[in-house]
C-alpha positions in Angstrom: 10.9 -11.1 -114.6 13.0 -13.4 -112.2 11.8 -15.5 -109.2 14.2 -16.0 -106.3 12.2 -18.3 -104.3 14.0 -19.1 -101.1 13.2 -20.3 -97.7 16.0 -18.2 -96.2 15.5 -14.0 -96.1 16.6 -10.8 -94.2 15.4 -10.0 -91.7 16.1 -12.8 -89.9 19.8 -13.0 -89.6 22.2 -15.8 -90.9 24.8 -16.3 -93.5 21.9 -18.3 -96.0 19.8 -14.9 -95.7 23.0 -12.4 -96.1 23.7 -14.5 -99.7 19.8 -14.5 -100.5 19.6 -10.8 -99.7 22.8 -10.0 -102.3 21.8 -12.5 -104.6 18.2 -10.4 -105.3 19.1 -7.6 -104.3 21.9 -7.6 -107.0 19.6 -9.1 -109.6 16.9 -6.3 -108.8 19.6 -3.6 -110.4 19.6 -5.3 -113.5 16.1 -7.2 -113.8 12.3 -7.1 -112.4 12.8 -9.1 -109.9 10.3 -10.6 -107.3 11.1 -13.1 -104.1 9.0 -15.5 -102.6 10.2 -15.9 -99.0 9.0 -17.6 -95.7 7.1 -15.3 -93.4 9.5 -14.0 -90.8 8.3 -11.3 -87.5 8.5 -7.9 -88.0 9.2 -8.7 -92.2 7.2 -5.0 -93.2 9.9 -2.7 -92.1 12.4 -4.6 -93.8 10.1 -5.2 -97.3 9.6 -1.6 -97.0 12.6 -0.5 -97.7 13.5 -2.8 -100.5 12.9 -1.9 -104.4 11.5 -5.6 -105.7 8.5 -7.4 -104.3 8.4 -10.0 -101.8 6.2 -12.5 -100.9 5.8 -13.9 -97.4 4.6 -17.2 -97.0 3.0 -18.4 -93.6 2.5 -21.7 -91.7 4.0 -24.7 -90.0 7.3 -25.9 -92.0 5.2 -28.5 -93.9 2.1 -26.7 -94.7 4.2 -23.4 -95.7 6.3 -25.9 -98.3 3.0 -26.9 -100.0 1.1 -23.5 -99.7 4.3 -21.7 -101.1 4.1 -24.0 -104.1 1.3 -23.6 -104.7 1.5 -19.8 -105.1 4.4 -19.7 -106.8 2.8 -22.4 -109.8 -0.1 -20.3 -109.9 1.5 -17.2 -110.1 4.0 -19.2 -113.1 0.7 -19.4 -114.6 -0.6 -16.6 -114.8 2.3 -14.7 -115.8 4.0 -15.8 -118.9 6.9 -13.0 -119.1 8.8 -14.7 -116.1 12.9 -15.6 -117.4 14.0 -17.8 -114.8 13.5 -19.1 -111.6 16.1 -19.1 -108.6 16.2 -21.1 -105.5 18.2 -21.1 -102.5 18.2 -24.8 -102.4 16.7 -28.1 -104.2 13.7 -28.6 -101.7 12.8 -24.8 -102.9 11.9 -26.4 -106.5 10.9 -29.7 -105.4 7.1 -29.0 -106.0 7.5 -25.9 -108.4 5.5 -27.4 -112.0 7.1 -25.0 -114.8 9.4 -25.6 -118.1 10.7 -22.0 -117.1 14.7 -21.6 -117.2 15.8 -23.1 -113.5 18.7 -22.3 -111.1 19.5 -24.1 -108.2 22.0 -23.1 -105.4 23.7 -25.6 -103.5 26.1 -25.1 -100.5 27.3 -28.9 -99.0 25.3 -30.0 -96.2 22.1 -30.4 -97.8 23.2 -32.5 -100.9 25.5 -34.7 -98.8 23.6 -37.8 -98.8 24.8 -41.5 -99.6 24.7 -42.4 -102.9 21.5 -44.4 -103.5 19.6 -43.4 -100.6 16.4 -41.9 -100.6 17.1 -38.2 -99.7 19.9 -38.6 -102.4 17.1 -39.7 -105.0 15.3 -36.7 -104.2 18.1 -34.9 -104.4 18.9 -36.1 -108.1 15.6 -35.6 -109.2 15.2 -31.9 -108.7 19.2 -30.9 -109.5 19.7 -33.2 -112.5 16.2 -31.5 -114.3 17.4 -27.7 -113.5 19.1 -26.1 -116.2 22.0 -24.7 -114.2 23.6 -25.3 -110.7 25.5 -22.7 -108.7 28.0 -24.4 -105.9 29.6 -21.7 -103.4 33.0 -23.9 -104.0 34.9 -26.3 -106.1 34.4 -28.6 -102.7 31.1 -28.4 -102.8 31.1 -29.2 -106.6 33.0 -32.4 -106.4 30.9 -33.4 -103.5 28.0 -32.9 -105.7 29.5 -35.0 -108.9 30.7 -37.6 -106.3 26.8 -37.8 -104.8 25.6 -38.0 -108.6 24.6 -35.0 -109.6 25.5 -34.1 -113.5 28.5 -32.1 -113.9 28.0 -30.6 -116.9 25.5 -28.7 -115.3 27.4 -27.6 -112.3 29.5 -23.9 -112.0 31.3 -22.5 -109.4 30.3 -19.0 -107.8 32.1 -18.2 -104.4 29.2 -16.2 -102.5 29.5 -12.3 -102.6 29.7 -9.6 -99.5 29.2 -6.0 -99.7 32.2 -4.0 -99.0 32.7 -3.0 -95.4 31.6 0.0 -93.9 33.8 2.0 -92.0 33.1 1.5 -87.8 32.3 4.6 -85.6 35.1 4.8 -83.4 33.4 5.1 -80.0 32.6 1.2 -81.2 35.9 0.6 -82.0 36.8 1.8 -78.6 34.3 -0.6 -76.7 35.9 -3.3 -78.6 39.8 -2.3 -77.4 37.8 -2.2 -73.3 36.2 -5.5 -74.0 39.9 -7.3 -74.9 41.6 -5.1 -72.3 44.5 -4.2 -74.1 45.4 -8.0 -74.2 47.4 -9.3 -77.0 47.9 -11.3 -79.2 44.2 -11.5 -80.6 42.7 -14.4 -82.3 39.0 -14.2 -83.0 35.8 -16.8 -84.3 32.5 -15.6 -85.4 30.3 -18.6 -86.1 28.2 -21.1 -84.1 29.4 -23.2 -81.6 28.8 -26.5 -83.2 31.6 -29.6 -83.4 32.2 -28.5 -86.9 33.4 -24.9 -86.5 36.4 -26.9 -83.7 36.2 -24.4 -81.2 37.6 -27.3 -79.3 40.9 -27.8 -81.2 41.6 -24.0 -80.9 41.3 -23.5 -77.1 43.8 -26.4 -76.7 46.4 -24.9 -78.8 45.2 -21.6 -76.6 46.5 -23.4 -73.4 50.3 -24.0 -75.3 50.4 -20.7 -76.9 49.5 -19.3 -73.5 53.2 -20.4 -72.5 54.9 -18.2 -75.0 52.3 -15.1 -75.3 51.1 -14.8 -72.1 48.6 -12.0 -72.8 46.8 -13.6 -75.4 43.1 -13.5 -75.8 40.6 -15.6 -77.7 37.4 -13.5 -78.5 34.4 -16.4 -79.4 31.1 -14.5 -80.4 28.3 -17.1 -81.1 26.0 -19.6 -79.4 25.3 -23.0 -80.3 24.7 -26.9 -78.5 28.3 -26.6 -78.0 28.5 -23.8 -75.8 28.9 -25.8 -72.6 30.9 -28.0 -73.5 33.2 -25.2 -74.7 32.9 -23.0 -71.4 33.4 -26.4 -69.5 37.3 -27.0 -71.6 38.4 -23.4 -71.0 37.7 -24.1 -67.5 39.2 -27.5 -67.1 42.5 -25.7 -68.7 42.6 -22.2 -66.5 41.8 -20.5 -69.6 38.8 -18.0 -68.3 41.6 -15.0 -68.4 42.4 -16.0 -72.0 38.8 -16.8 -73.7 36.1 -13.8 -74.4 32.6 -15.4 -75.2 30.1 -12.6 -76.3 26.8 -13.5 -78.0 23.7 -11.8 -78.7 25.5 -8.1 -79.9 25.1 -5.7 -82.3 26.7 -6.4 -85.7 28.8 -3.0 -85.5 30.4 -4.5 -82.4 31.1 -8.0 -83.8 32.8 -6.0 -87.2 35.2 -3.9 -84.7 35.9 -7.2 -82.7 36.9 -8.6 -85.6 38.8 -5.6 -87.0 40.7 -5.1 -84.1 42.0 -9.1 -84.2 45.1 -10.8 -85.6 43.9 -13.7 -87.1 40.4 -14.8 -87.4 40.2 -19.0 -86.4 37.8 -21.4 -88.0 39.9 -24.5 -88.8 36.4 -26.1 -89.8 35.8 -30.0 -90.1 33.5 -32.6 -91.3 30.8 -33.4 -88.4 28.8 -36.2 -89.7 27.2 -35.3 -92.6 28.0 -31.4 -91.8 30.7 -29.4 -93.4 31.7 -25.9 -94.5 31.1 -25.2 -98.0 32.6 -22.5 -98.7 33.4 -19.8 -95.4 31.9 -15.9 -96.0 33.2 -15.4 -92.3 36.8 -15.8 -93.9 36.0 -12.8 -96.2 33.9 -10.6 -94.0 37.7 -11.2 -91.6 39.9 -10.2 -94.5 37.5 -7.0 -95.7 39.1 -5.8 -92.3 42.4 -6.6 -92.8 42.5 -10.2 -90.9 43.9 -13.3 -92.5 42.1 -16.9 -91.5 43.3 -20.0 -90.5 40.4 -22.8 -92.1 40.3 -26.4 -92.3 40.9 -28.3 -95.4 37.8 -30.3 -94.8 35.3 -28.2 -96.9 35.5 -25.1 -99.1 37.9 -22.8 -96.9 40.3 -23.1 -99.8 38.1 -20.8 -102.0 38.0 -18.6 -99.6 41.7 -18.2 -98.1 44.9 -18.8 -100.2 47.2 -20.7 -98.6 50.1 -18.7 -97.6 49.0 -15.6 -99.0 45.5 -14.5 -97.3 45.8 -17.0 -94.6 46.5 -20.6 -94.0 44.9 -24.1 -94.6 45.5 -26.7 -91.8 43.6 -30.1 -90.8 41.6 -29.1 -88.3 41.6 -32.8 -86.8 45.0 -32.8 -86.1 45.7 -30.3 -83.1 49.7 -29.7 -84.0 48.9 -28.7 -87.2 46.2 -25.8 -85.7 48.7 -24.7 -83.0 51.4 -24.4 -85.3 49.8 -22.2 -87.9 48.4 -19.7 -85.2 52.0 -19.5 -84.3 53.2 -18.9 -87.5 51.0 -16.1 -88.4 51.9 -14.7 -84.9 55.8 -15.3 -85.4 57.5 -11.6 -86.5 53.7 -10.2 -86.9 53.4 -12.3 -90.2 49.4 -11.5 -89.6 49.8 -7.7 -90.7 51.7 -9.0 -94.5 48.9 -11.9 -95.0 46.2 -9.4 -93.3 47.3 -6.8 -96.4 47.2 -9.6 -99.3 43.6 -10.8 -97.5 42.1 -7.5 -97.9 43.2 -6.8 -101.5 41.8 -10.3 -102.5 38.7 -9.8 -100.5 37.4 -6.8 -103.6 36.9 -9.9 -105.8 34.1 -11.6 -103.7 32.2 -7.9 -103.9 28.7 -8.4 -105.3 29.5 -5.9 -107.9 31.6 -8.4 -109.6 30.1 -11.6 -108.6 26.7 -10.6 -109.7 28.1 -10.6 -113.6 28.9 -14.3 -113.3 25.3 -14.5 -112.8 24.0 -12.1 -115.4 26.2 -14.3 -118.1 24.2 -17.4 -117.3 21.0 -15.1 -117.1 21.4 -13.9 -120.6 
């Protein structure tokens, strides 16, 4: 049996819960698989449906991270046939007591802690005693070595994504009403937070305005930043330009997207916040979509530079300005759209899930 213990689950929504969800789900095709997960509303429909157990785990943050332990020891204990053990992240097996064979996720933010300090320390102790580490990016793995954690024990996986489903057409036709025949069409799916630089985009939105004068900016999300974002469209006559859309259904957001040039997240480091890898780049290029990303962070494994999209520093506001227009120049979108969704087949979970099985076995 395997344990994926993980504070992150379907069906709450989020891009931690869509790799926890692939991650056991895949594993459950191949192994007995069971998941401990934190109690989420309306969790019985979704359990129902699943073919592995799952454990929900109630309370208030703290008292959930001791209860949860203590289950999961005890059930250690009494079951002796149990492989491995999974987490989505190091505080998941800070209080697990077993010898079992241990797997640790890690994804940027959460390990990015000052050498020495005491969150690093904690850190440390939980990553450098598993027996393998999985980083979504070979960013995230040098920030981990950098931060102290043993290399040796460290291996890249890029998170997976199940291939796309096809989109009813009477959505794809709410999506063409909503951008009102306007184009060019740039798109962001991701919360509005300083390090997605929703800020940095809009600007270059007020130059490219000049030379595509029906262009249109579709932003779906919500986040602190939202005012402030609302507030700099309006300060540069942009509200004919910018779409902001939040709260809709994910068929919509998928046709949004598919019916976009270029997908814009030229993401970077926000205090000790930064993107570690980027599954919004793939989920763009399953549709045909190439990205622009930021070099800050683990974009890189997820676009190639000049093929599938383009990698720019998202600090400096020429540099984002210039790539939209290049992607835009002759339609250069549609040739790195094509090379994004061939590339895209190799982030399926079909084929990420047997870099997992060969550290399993």
């Amino acid at each position: 049996m395997y344990l994926i213990v993980t504070r992150s689950f379907p069906p709450e929504v989020g891009g931690m819960q869509n790799l926890m969800w692939g991650l056991a789900n895949s594993i459950s095709k191949y192994y007995l698989t069971k998941v401990f997960a934190d109690y989420q509303e309306n969790h019985q429909e979704f359990d129902g449906k699943v073919s592995f157990s799952i454990e929900r785990i109630r309370g208030t943050k703290l008292l959930r991270k001791y209860r949860k332990a203590y289950l999961i020891n005890d059930f250690i204990k009494k079951n002796k046939k149990i492989e491995c053990i999974i987490a989505d992240h190091w505080k998941s097996l800070e209080l697990i007591k077993s010898n079992q064979k241990k797997i640790c996720l890690i994804h940027s933010k959460e390990i990015n802690h000052n050498k020495g300090s005491r969150l690093n320390n904690r850190v440390l102790n939980v990553l450098n005693r598993v027996d393998h580490i999985i980083s979504n990016s070979e960013y995230t793995k040098n920030l981990a070595i950098k931060n102290g954690v043993n290399s040796e024990k460290i291996i890249v996986i890029n998170p997976g994504v199940y291939p796309a489903k096809l989109i009813d057409k009477k959505i794809l036709d709410k999506a063409d009403n909503l951008l009102k025949n306007k184009k060019p069409r740039l798109i962001t799916v991701s919360r509005l937070d300083k390090r997605k630089n929703h800020e940095k985009i809009i600007m270059a939105l007020r130059n490219l305005k000049q030379i595509y004068p029906d262009i249109i900016y579709t932003c779906i999300g919500y986040g602190e930043e939202e005012e402030n974002i609302k507030k700099l469209v309006k300060e540069l006559n942009l509200e004919e330009q910018v779409l902001f859309l939040r709260d809709i259904s994910q068929d919509l957001k998928n046709a949004l997207v598919a019916k976009s040039n270029i997908f814009v997240m030229p993401s970077i480091v926000y205090k000790k916040s930064v993107e570690g890898f980027g599954i919004a780049y793939i989920e763009a290029a399953q549709y045909g979509i190439p990205s622009i990303g930021g070099k800050d962070g683990g974009a890189a494994d997820a676009i190639i530079n000049y093929k599938t999209g383009l990698i720019v520093d998202g600090n400096n506001l020429d540099a984002v300005y210039s790539a939209i227009n290049k992607l835009l120049d002759e339609n250069k979108f549609i040739e790195f759209g094509k090379a994004a969704k061939e590339n895209s087949a190799n982030f399926h979970w079909d084929k990420v899930i047997q870099k997992y099985i060969k550290i399993l076995n």
